[in-house]
PDB file of N, CA, C and O in Angstrom:
ATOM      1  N   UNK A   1      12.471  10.309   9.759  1.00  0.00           N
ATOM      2  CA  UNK A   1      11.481  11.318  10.070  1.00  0.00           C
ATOM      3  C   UNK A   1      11.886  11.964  11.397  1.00  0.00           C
ATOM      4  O   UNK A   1      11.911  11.144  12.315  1.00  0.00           O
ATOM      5  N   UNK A   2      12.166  13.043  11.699  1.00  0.00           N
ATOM      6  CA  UNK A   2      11.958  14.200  12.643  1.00  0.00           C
ATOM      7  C   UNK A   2      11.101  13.490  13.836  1.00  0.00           C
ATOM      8  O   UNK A   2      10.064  12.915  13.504  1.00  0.00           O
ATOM      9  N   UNK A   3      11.406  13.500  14.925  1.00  0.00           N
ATOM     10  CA  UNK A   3      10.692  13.462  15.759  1.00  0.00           C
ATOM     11  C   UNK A   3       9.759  14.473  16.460  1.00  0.00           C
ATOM     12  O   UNK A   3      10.215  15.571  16.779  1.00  0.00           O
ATOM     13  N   UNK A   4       8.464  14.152  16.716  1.00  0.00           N
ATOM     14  CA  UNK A   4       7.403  15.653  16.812  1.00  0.00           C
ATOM     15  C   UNK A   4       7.016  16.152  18.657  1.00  0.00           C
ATOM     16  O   UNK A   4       6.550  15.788  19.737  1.00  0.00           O
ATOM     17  N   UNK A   5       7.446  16.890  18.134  1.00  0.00           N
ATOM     18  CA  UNK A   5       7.354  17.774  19.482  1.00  0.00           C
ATOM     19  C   UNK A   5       6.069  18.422  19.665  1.00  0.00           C
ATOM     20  O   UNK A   5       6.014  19.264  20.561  1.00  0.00           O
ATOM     21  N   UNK A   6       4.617  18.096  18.721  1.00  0.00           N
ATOM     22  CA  UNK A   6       3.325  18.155  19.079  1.00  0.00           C
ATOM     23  C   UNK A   6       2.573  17.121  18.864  1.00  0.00           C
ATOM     24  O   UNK A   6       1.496  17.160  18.270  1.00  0.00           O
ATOM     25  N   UNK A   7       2.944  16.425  19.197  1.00  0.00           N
ATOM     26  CA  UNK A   7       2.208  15.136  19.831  1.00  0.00           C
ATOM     27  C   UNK A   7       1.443  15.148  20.783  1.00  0.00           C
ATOM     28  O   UNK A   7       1.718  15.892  21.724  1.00  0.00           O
ATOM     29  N   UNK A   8       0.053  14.193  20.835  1.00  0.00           N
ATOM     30  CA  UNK A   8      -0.192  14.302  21.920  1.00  0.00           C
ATOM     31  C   UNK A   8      -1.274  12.729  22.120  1.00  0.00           C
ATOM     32  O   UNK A   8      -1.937  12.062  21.325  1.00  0.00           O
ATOM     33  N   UNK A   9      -1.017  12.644  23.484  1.00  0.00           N
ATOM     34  CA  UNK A   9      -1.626  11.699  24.003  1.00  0.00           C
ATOM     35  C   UNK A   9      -3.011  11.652  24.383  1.00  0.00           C
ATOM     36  O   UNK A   9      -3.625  12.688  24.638  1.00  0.00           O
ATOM     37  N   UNK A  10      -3.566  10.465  24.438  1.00  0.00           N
ATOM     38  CA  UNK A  10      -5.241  10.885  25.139  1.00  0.00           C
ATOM     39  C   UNK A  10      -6.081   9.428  25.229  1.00  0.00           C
ATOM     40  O   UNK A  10      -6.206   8.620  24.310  1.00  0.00           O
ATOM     41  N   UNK A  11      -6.612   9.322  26.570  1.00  0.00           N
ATOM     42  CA  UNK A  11      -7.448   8.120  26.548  1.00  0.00           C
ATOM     43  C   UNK A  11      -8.915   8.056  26.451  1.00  0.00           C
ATOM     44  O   UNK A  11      -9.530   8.369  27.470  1.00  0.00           O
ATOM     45  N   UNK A  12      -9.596   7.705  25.400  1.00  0.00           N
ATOM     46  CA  UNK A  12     -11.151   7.833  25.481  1.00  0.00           C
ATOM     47  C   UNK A  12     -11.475   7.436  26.405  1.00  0.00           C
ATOM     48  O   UNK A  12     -10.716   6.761  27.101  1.00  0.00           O
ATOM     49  N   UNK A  13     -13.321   7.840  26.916  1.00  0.00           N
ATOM     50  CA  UNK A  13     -13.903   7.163  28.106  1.00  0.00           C
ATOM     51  C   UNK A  13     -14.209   5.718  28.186  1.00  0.00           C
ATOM     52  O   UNK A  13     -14.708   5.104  29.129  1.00  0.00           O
ATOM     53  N   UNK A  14     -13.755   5.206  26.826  1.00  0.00           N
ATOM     54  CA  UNK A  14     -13.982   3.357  26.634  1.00  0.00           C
ATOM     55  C   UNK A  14     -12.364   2.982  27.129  1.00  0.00           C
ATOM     56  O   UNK A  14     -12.040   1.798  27.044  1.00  0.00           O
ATOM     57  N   UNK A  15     -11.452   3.873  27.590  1.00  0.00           N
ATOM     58  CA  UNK A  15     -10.141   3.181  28.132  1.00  0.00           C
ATOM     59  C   UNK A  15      -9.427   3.065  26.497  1.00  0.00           C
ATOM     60  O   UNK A  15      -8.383   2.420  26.595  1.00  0.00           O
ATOM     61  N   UNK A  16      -9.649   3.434  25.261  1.00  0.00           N
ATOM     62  CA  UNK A  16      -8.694   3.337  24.260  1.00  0.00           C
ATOM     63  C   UNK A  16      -7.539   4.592  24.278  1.00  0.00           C
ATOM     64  O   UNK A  16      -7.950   5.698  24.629  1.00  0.00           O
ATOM     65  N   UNK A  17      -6.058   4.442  23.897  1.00  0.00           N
ATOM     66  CA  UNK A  17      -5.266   5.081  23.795  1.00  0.00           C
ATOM     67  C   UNK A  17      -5.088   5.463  22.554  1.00  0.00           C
ATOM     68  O   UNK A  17      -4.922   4.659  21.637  1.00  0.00           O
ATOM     69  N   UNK A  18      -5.107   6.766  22.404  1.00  0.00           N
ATOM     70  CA  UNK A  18      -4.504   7.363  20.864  1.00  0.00           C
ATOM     71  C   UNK A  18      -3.705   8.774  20.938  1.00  0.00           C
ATOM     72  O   UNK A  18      -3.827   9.712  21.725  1.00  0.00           O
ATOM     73  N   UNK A  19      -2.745   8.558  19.705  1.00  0.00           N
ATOM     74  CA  UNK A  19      -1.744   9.303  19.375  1.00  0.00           C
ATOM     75  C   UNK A  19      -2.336  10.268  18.387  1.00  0.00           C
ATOM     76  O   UNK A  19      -3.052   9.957  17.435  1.00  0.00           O
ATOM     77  N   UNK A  20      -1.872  11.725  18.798  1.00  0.00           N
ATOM     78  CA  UNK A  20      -2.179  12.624  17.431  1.00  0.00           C
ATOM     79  C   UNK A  20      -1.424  13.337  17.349  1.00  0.00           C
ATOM     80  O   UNK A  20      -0.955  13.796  18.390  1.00  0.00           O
ATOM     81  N   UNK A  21      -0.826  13.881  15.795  1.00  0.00           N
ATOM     82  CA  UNK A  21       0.278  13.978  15.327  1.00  0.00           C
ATOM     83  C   UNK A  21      -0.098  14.799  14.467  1.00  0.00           C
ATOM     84  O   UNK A  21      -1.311  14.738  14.269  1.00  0.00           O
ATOM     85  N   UNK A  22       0.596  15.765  13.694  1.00  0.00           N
ATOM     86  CA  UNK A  22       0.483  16.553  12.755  1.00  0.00           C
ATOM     87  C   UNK A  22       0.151  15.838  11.431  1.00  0.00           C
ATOM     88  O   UNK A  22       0.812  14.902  10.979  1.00  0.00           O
ATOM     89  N   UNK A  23      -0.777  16.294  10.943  1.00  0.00           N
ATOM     90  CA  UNK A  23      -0.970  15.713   9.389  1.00  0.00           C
ATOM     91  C   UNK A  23       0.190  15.447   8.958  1.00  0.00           C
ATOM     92  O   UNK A  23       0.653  14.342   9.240  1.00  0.00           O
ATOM     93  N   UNK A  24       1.021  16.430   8.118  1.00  0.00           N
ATOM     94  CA  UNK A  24       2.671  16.411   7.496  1.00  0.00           C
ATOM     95  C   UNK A  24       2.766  14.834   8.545  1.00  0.00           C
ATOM     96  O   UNK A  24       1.996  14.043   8.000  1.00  0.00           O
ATOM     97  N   UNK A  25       3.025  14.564   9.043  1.00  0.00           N
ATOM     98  CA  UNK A  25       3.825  13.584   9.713  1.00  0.00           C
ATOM     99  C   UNK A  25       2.996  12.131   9.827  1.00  0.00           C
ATOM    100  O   UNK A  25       3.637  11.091   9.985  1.00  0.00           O
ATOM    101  N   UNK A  26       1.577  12.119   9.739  1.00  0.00           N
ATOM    102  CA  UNK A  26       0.832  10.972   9.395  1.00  0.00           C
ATOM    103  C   UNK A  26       0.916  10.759   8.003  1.00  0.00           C
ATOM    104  O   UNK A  26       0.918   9.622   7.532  1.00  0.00           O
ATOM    105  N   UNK A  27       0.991  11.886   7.241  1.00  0.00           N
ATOM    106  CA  UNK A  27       1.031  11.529   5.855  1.00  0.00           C
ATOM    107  C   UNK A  27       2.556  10.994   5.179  1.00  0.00           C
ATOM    108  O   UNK A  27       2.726  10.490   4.069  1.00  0.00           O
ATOM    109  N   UNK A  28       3.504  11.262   6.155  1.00  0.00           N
ATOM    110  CA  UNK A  28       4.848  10.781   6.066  1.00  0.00           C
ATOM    111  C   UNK A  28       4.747   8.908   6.499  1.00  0.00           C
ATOM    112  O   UNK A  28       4.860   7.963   5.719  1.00  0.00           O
ATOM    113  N   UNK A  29       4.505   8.880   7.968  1.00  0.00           N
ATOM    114  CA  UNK A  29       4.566   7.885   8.349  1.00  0.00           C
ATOM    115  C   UNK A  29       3.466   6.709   7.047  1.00  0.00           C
ATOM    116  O   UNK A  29       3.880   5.605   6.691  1.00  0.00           O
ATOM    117  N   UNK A  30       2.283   7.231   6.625  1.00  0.00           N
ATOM    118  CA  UNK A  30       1.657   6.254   5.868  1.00  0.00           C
ATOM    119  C   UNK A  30       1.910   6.053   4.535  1.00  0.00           C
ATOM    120  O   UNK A  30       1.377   5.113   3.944  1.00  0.00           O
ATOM    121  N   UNK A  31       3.016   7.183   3.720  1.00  0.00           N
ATOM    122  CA  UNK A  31       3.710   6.757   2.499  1.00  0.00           C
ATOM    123  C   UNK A  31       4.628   6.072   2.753  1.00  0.00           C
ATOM    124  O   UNK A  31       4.941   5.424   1.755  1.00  0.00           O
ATOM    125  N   UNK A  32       5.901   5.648   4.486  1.00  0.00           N
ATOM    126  CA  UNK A  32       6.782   5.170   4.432  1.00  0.00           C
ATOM    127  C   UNK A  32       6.218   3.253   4.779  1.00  0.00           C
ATOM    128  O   UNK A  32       6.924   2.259   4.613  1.00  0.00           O
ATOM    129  N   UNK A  33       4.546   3.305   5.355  1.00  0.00           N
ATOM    130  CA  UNK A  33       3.751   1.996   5.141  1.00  0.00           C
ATOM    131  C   UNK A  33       3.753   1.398   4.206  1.00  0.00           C
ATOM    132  O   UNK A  33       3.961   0.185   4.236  1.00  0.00           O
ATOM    133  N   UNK A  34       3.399   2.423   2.476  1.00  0.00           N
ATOM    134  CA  UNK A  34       3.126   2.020   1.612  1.00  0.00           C
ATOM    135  C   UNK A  34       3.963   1.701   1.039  1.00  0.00           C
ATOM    136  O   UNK A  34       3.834   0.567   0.576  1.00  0.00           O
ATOM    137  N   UNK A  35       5.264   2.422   0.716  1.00  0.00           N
ATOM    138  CA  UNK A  35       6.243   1.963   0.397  1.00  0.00           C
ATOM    139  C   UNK A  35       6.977   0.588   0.836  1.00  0.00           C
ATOM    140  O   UNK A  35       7.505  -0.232   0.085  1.00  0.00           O
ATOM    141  N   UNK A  36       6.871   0.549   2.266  1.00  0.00           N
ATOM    142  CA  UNK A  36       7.234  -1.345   2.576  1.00  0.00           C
ATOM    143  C   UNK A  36       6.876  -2.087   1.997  1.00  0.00           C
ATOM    144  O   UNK A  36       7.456  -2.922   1.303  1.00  0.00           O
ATOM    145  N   UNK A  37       5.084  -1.760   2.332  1.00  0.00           N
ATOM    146  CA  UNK A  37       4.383  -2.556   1.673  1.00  0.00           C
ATOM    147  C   UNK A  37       4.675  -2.972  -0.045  1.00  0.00           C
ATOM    148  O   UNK A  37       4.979  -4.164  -0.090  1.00  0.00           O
ATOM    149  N   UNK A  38       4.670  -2.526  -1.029  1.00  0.00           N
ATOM    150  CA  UNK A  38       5.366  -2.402  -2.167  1.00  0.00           C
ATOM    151  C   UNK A  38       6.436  -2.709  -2.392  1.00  0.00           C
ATOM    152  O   UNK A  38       6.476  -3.173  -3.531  1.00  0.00           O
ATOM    153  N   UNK A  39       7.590  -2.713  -1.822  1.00  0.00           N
ATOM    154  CA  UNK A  39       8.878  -3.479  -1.049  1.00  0.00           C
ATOM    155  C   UNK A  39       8.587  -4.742  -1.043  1.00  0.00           C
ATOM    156  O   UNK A  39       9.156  -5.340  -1.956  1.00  0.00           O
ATOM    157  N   UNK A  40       7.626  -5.694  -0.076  1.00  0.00           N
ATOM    158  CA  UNK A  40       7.444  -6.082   0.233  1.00  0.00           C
ATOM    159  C   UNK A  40       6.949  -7.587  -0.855  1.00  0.00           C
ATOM    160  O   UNK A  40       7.593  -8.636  -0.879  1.00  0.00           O
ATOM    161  N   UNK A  41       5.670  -7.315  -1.672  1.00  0.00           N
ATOM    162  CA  UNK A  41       4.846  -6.868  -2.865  1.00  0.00           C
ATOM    163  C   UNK A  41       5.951  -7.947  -3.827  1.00  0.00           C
ATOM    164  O   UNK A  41       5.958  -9.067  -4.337  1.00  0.00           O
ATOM    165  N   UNK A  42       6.911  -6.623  -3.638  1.00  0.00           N
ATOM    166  CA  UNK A  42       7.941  -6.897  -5.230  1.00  0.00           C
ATOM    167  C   UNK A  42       8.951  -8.320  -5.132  1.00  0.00           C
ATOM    168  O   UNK A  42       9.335  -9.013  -6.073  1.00  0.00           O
ATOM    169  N   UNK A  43       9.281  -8.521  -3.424  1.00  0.00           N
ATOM    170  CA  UNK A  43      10.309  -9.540  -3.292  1.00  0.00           C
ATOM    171  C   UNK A  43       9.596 -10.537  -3.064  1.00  0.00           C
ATOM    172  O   UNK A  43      10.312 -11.517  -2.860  1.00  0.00           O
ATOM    173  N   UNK A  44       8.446 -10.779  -2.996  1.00  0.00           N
ATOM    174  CA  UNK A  44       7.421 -11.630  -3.109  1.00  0.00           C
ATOM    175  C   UNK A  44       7.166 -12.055  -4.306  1.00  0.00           C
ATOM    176  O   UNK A  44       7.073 -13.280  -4.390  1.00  0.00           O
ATOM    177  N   UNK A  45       6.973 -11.276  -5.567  1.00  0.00           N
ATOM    178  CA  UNK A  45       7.276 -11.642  -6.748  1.00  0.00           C
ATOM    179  C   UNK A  45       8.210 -12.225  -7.365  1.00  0.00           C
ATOM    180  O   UNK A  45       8.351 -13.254  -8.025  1.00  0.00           O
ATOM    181  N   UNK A  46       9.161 -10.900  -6.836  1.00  0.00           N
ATOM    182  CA  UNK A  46      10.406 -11.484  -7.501  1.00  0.00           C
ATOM    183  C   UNK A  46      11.169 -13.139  -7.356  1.00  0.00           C
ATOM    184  O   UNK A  46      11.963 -13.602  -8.174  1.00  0.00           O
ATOM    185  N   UNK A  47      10.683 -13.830  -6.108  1.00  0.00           N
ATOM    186  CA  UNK A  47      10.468 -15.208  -5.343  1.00  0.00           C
ATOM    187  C   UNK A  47       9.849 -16.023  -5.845  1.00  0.00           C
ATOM    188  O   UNK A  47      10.169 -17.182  -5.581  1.00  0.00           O
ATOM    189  N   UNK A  48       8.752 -15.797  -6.739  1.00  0.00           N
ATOM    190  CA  UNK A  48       8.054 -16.569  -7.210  1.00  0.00           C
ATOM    191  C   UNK A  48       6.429 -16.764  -6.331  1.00  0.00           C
ATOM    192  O   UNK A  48       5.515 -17.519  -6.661  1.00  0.00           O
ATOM    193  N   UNK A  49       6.474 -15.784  -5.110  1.00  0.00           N
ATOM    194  CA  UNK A  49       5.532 -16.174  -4.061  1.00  0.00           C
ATOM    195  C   UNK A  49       4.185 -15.478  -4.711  1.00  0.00           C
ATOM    196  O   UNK A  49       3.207 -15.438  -3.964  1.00  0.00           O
ATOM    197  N   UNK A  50       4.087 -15.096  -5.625  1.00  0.00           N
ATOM    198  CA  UNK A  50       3.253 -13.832  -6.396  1.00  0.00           C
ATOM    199  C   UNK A  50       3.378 -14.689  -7.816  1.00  0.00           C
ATOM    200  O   UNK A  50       4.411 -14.952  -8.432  1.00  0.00           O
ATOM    201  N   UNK A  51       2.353 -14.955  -8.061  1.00  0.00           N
ATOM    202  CA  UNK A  51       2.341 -14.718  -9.821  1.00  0.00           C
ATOM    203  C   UNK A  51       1.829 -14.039 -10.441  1.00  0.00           C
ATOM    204  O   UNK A  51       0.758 -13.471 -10.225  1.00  0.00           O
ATOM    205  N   UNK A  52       2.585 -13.970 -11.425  1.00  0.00           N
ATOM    206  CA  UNK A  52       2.489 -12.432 -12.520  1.00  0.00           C
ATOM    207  C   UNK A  52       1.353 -13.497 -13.716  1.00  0.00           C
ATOM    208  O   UNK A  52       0.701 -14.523 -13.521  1.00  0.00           O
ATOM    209  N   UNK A  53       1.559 -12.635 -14.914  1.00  0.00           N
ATOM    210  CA  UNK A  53       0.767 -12.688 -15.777  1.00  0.00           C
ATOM    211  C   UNK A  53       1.709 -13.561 -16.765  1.00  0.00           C
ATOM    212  O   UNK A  53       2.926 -13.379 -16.788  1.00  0.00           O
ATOM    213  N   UNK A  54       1.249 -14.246 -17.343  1.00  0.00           N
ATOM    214  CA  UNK A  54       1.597 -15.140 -18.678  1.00  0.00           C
ATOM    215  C   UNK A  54       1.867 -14.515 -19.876  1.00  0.00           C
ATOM    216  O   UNK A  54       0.970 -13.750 -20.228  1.00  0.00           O
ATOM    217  N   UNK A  55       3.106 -14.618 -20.843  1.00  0.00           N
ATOM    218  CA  UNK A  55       3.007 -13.914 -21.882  1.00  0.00           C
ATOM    219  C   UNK A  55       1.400 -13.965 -22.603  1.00  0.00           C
ATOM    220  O   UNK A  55       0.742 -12.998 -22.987  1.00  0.00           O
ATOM    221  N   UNK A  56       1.086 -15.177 -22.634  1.00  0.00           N
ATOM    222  CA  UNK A  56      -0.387 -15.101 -23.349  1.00  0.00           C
ATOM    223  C   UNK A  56      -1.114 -14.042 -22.394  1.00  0.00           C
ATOM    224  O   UNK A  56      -1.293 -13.002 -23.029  1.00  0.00           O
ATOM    225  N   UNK A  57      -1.563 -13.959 -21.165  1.00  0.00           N
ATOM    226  CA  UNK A  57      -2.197 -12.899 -20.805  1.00  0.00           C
ATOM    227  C   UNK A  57      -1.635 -11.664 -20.491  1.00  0.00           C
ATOM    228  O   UNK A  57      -2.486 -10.880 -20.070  1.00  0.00           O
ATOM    229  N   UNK A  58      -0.266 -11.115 -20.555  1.00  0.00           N
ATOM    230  CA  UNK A  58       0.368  -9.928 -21.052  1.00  0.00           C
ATOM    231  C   UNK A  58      -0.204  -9.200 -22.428  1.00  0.00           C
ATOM    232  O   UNK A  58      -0.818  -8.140 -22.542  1.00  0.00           O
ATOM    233  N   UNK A  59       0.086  -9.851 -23.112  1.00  0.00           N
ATOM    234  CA  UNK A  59      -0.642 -10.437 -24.928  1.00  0.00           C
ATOM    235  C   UNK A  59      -2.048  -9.583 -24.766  1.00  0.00           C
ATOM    236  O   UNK A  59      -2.305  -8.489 -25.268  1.00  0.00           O
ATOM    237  N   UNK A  60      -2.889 -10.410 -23.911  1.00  0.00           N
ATOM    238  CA  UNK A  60      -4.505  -9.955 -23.852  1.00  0.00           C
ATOM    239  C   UNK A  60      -4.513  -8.892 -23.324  1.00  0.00           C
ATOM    240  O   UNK A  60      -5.335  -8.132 -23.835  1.00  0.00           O
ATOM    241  N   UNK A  61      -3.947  -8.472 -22.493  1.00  0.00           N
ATOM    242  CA  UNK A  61      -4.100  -7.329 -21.461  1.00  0.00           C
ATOM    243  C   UNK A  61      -3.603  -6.309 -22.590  1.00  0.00           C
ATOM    244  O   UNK A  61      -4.393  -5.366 -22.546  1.00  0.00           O
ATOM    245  N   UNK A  62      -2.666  -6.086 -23.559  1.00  0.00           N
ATOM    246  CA  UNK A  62      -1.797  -5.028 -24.425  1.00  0.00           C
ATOM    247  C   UNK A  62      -3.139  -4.972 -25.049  1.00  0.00           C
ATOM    248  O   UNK A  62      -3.689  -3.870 -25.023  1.00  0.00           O
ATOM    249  N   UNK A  63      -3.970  -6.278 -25.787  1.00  0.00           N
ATOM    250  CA  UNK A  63      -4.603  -6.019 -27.151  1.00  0.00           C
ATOM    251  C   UNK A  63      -5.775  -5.803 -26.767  1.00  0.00           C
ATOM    252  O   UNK A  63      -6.463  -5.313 -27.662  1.00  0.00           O
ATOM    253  N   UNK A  64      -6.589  -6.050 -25.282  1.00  0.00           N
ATOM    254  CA  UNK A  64      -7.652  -5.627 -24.698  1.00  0.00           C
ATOM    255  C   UNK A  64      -8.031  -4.355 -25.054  1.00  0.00           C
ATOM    256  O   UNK A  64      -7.255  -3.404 -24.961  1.00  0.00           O
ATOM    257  N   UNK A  65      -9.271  -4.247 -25.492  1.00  0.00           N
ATOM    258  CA  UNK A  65     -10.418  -2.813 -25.436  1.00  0.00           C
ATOM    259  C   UNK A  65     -10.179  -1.713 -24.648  1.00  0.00           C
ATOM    260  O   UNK A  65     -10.318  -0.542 -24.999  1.00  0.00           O
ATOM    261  N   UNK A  66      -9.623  -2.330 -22.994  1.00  0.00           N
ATOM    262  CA  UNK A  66      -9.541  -1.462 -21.750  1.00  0.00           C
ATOM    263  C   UNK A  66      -8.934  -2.539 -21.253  1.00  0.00           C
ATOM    264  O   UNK A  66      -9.128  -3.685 -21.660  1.00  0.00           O
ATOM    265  N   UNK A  67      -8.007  -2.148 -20.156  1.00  0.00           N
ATOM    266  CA  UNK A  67      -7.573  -2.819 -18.673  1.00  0.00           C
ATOM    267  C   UNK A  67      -8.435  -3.528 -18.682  1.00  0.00           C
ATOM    268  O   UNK A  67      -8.462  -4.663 -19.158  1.00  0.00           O
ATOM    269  N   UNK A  68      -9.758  -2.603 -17.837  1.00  0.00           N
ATOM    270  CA  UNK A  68     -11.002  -3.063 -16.974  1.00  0.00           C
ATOM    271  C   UNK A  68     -11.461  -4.631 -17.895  1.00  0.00           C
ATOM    272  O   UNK A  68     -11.370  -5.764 -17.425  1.00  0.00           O
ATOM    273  N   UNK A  69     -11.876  -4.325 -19.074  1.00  0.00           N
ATOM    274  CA  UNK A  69     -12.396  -5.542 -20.094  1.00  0.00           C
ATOM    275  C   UNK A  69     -11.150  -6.854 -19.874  1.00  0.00           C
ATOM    276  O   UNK A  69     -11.395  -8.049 -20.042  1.00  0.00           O
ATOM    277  N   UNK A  70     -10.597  -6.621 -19.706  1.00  0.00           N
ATOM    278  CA  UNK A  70      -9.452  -7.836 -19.993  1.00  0.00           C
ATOM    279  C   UNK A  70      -9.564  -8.265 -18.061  1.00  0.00           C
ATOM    280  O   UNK A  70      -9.268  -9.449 -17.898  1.00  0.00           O
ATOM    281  N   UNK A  71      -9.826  -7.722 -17.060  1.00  0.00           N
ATOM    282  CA  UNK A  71      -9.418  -7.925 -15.890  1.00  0.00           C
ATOM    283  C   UNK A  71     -10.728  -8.329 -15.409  1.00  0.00           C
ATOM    284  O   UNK A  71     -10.800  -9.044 -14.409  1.00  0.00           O
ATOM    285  N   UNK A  72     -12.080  -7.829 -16.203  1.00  0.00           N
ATOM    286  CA  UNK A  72     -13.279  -9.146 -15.838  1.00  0.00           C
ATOM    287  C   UNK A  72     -13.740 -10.237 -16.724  1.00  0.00           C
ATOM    288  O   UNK A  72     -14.767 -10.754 -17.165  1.00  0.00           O
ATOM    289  N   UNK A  73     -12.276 -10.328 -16.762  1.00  0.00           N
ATOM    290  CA  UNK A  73     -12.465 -11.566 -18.037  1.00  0.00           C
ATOM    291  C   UNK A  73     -11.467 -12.751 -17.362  1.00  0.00           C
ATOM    292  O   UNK A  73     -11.666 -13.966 -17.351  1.00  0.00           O
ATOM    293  N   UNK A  74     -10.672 -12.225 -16.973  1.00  0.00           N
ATOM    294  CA  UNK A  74      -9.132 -12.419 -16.087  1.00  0.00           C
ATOM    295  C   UNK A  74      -9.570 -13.153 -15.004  1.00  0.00           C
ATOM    296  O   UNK A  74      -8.774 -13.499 -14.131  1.00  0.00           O
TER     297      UNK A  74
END
């Protein structure tokens, strides 16, 4: 990401510090969050640290009514 040359700094009257930044560039920085996160997510799975679903409840979830029906059942 580009580094922003309208940035700006500022301390509330409670002494907190905050950064403000162009939308475009918060909305950059919080898809490149989500994406870790999801990254993250997957090698956790892929590890075994995550469990997935059971062919039997793969099974239920395909032949389920809805998602939703099978996931308050789940």
């Amino acid at each position: 990401m580009a580094k922003s040359s309208t940035m700006t700094f500022l301390t509330t009257p409670g002494g907190e510090e905050l950064a403000i930044i162009p939308r475009r560039e918060f909305e950059a920085l919080k898809e490149a969050a989500e994406g870790a996160e999801h990254a993250r997510d997957l090698a956790d799975y892929r590890a075994g640290r995550i469990p997935g679903l059971t062919p039997d409840e793969a099974r239920a979830l395909v032949d389920a009514v809805s998602s939703l029906a099978f996931w308050r059942g789940y």
